[in-house]
N, C-alpha and C positions, 0 to 999 in steps of 0.2 A: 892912267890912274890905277892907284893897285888899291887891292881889299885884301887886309887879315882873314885868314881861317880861323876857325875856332880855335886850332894850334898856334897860332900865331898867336893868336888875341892871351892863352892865356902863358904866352913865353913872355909879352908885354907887362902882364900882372907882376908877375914873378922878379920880373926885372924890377920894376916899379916899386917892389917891395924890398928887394936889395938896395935900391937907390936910399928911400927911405930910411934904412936901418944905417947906411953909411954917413948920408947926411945928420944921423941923430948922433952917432958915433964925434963926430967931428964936432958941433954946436956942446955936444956936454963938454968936451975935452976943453973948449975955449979959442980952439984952431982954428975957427972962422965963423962969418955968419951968414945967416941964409937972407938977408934983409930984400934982396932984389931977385932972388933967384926960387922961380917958380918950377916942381919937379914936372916931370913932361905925363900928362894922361896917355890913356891908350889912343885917342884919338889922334892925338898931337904926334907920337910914332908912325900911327897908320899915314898920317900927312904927310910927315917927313920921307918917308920912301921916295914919296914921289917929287918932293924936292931935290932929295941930295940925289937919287936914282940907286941902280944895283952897279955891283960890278960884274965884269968879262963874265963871273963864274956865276952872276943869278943872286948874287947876294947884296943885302944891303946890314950897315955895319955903321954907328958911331956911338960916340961916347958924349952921352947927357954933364949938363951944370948939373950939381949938388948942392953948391954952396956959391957964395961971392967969387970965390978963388977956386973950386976946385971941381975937375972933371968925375965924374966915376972911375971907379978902378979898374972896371970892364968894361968894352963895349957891347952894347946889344948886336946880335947879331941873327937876321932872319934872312930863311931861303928863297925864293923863287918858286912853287907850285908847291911846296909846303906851309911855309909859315904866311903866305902872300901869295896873290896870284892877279894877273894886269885885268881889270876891265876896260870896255867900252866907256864905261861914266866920265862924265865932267866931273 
Protein backbone atom coordinates (compact mmCIF):
# COMPACT_ATOMS: atom_id res chain seq x y z
CA UNK A 1 0.00 0.00 0.00
CA UNK A 2 1.41 3.43 -0.54
CA UNK A 3 0.69 6.88 1.22
CA UNK A 4 1.03 10.44 -0.35
CA UNK A 5 3.40 13.00 1.34
CA UNK A 6 2.27 16.19 1.90
CA UNK A 7 4.18 16.77 -1.52
CA UNK A 8 2.59 14.42 -3.22
CA UNK A 9 -0.93 15.26 -1.90
CA UNK A 10 -0.49 18.73 -3.09
CA UNK A 11 1.23 17.63 -6.72
CA UNK A 12 -2.27 15.74 -6.81
CA UNK A 13 -4.27 19.23 -6.24
CA UNK A 14 -2.35 20.86 -8.75
CA UNK A 15 -2.94 18.24 -11.14
CA UNK A 16 -6.64 18.02 -10.39
CA UNK A 17 -6.71 21.62 -11.11
CA UNK A 18 -5.21 21.44 -14.46
CA UNK A 19 -7.64 18.44 -15.17
CA UNK A 20 -10.41 20.69 -14.34
CA UNK A 21 -9.36 23.79 -16.40
CA UNK A 22 -8.75 21.27 -19.51
CA UNK A 23 -12.09 19.62 -19.09
CA UNK A 24 -13.87 23.21 -18.91
CA UNK A 25 -11.70 24.14 -22.02
CA UNK A 26 -13.22 21.35 -24.02
CA UNK A 27 -17.19 21.31 -22.61
CA UNK A 28 -17.30 25.29 -23.57
CA UNK A 29 -15.69 24.63 -27.05
CA UNK A 30 -18.57 21.80 -27.66
CA UNK A 31 -15.60 19.15 -28.34
CA UNK A 32 -17.16 16.70 -25.85
CA UNK A 33 -19.01 15.98 -22.87
CA UNK A 34 -18.30 15.06 -19.57
CA UNK A 35 -21.89 13.19 -19.06
CA UNK A 36 -20.04 9.82 -17.52
CA UNK A 37 -16.88 10.80 -16.68
CA UNK A 38 -16.05 11.69 -13.14
CA UNK A 39 -12.50 13.68 -12.50
CA UNK A 40 -10.33 11.46 -10.23
CA UNK A 41 -10.02 13.02 -6.15
CA UNK A 42 -6.82 12.88 -4.29
CA UNK A 43 -7.88 9.89 -2.81
CA UNK A 44 -8.69 8.01 -5.97
CA UNK A 45 -4.83 8.88 -7.13
CA UNK A 46 -3.56 7.84 -3.77
CA UNK A 47 -5.54 4.33 -4.69
CA UNK A 48 -4.43 4.21 -7.89
CA UNK A 49 -0.68 3.77 -7.13
CA UNK A 50 -1.33 0.99 -5.71
CA UNK A 51 -3.43 -0.46 -8.48
CA UNK A 52 -1.43 0.22 -11.58
CA UNK A 53 1.95 -0.11 -9.26
CA UNK A 54 5.39 2.07 -10.03
CA UNK A 55 7.81 1.43 -12.53
CA UNK A 56 11.70 -0.16 -12.45
CA UNK A 57 12.61 3.66 -11.63
CA UNK A 58 9.98 4.18 -8.44
CA UNK A 59 7.68 6.02 -10.35
CA UNK A 60 4.02 5.83 -10.89
CA UNK A 61 2.58 7.65 -13.99
CA UNK A 62 -0.92 7.83 -15.86
CA UNK A 63 -3.14 9.76 -17.71
CA UNK A 64 -6.78 10.66 -16.14
CA UNK A 65 -10.61 10.73 -18.21
CA UNK A 66 -11.55 14.35 -18.65
CA UNK A 67 -14.17 14.03 -20.68
CA UNK A 68 -16.36 11.08 -22.46
CA UNK A 69 -13.66 10.97 -25.22
CA UNK A 70 -10.62 12.32 -23.90
CA UNK A 71 -7.51 11.71 -21.79
CA UNK A 72 -5.57 14.63 -20.15
CA UNK A 73 -2.77 16.04 -21.90
CA UNK A 74 -0.39 15.13 -19.20
CA UNK A 75 0.19 12.36 -17.27
CA UNK A 76 0.49 12.77 -13.48
CA UNK A 77 3.49 11.76 -12.49
CA UNK A 78 4.81 10.83 -8.79
CA UNK A 79 8.08 9.55 -7.08
CA UNK A 80 8.84 6.85 -4.88
CA UNK A 81 9.97 8.26 -1.28
CA UNK A 82 8.99 11.80 -2.41
CA UNK A 83 5.59 12.19 -3.63
CA UNK A 84 4.66 8.57 -1.97
CA UNK A 85 6.14 6.11 0.15
CA UNK A 86 4.97 2.09 0.50
CA UNK A 87 3.38 1.22 3.91
CA UNK A 88 2.54 -1.66 5.92
CA UNK A 89 -1.39 -0.81 5.70
CA UNK A 90 -4.12 -2.68 4.05
Amino acid sequence: MYKLTKEGRSKCEEYIRGLEQQRQELLDSGADTADETSLPTVDAIEGDIGFIGVDEDGEYYNNWAITDENDSEEPIVLCLGEDFIETDDD
